[in-house]
N, C-alpha and C positions, 0 to 999 in steps of 0.2 A: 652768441654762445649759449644761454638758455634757454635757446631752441634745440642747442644739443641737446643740453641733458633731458628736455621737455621729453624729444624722440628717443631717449636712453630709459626714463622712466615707464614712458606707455610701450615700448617691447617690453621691458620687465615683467611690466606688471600684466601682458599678455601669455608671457610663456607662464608665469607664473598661475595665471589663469587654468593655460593649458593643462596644463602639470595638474591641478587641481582636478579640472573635470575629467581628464584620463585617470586618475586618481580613483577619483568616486565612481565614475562607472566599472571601473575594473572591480575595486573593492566590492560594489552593487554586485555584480555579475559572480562571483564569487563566494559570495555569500548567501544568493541565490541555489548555486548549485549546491552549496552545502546543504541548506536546509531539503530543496529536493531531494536529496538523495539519505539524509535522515528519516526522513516525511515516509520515501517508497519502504524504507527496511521498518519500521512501523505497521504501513501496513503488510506487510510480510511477514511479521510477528503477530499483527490481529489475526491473517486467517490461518495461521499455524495455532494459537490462541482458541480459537473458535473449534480446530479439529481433536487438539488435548484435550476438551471440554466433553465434546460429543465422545469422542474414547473414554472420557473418566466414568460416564455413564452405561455403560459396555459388562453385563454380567452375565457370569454361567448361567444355565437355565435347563432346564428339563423341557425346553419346546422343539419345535422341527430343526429348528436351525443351530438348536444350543445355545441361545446366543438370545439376551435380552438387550433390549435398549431401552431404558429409564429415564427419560429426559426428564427433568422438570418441568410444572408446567408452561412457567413463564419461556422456557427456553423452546417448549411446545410453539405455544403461540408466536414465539421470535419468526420461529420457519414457517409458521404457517403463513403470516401476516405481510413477509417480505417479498410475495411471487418468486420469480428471479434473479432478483438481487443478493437474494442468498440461500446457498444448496449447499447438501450434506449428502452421503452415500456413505453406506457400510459394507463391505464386500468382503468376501473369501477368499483364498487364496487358489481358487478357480475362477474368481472372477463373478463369479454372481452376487447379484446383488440383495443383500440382508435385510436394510434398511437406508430408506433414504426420506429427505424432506419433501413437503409435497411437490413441490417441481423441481427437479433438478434434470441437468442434460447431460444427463449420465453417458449417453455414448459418445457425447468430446471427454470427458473423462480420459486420461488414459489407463490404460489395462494392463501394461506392462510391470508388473512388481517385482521383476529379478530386477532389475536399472532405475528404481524410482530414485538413486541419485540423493539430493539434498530436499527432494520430493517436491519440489513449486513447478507450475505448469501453467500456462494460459491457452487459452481457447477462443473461439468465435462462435460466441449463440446462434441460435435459428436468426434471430432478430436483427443481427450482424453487432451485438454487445460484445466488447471485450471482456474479460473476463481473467483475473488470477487465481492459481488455487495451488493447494498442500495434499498433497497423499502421506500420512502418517502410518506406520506399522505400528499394530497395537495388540497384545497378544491377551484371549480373554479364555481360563484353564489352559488347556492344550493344543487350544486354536488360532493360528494365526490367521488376524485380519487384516484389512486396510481399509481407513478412516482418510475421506475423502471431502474438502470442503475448498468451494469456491465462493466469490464474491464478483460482481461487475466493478470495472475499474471506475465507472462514472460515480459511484457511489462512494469512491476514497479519494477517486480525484476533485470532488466537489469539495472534502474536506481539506485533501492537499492545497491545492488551490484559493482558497481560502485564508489559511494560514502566511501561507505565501505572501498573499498579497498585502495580508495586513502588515507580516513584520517586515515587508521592501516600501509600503506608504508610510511606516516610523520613519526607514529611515531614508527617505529623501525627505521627511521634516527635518531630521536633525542633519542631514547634509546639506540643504540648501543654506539652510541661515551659517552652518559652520562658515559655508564656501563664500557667503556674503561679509562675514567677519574678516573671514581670512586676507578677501579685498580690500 
């Protein structure tokens, strides 16, 4: 007879197992995507962030194109200093181009501004980089422009990725020893 319960016990305490590590990995997995997908709208608000910035500096002017661009210097140096990593353009609403950072791959840009939509767009560099980016309308006197800024994705997904993985290694600290108590 207490070899019944013996085998009544370790099923129990199997399912209950089970139960557990389907538990945690679902909750894992789950939690996971959450943060993923808070992670990408972040950066989706950086390079929207980053195109406000470049339009806030955006003034009338008495030059060829009407149209000054002001950057500070630090934010000079940002575009110079990042190659491809990160581009900036200023265009008309012909399409030409005003002003841009020193490298930028202005013709994956798109040029369509009647449909620029909720304005984000991605691309594939020369280099075969991925690449996110924001077209913002920005209007400077009586001219409308469009402010133009991308980013490569290795560059936010390094940060993504990162993040990630430190708050999914919290918690399989605090889910192992839970699921060991639990036992």
């Amino acid at each position: 007879m207490p070899r019944k319960n013996n085998s009544l016990l370790t099923r129990l305490v199997l399912r209950i197992s089970l139960v557990m590590i389907v538990s945690i990995a679902l909750l894992s997995a789950i939690v996971y995507i959450q943060i993923d997908n808070t992670l990408v709208s972040m950066r989706d608000q950086t390079v929207e962030k980053q195109a406000r910035t470049v339009a806030r500096h955006l003034h009338p002017s008495d030059s060829i194109n009407h149209v000054l661009l002001d950057l500070p210097d630090s934010l000079r140096a940002f575009y110079s200093g990042a190659g491809d990593d990160y581009q900036y353009a200023v265009l008309d609403d012909m399409g030409n181009i005003l002003f841009s950072s020193p490298v930028a791959f202005t013709d994956s840009f798109p040029n369509d501004f009647q449909h620029i939509g909720n304005g984000k767009f991605t691309f594939t560099g020369p280099g075969g980089q991925q690449y996110v980016g924001v077209t913002l309308q920005s209007t400077v006197g009586r001219r409308k422009l469009y402010v133009q800024v991308a980013q490569t994705r290795d560059v936010s997904d390094v940060f993504l990725d990162e993040i990630t993985s430190a708050f999914m290694g919290r918690l399989l600290w605090v889910g192992i020893p839970f699921y060991l108590v639990l036992v």
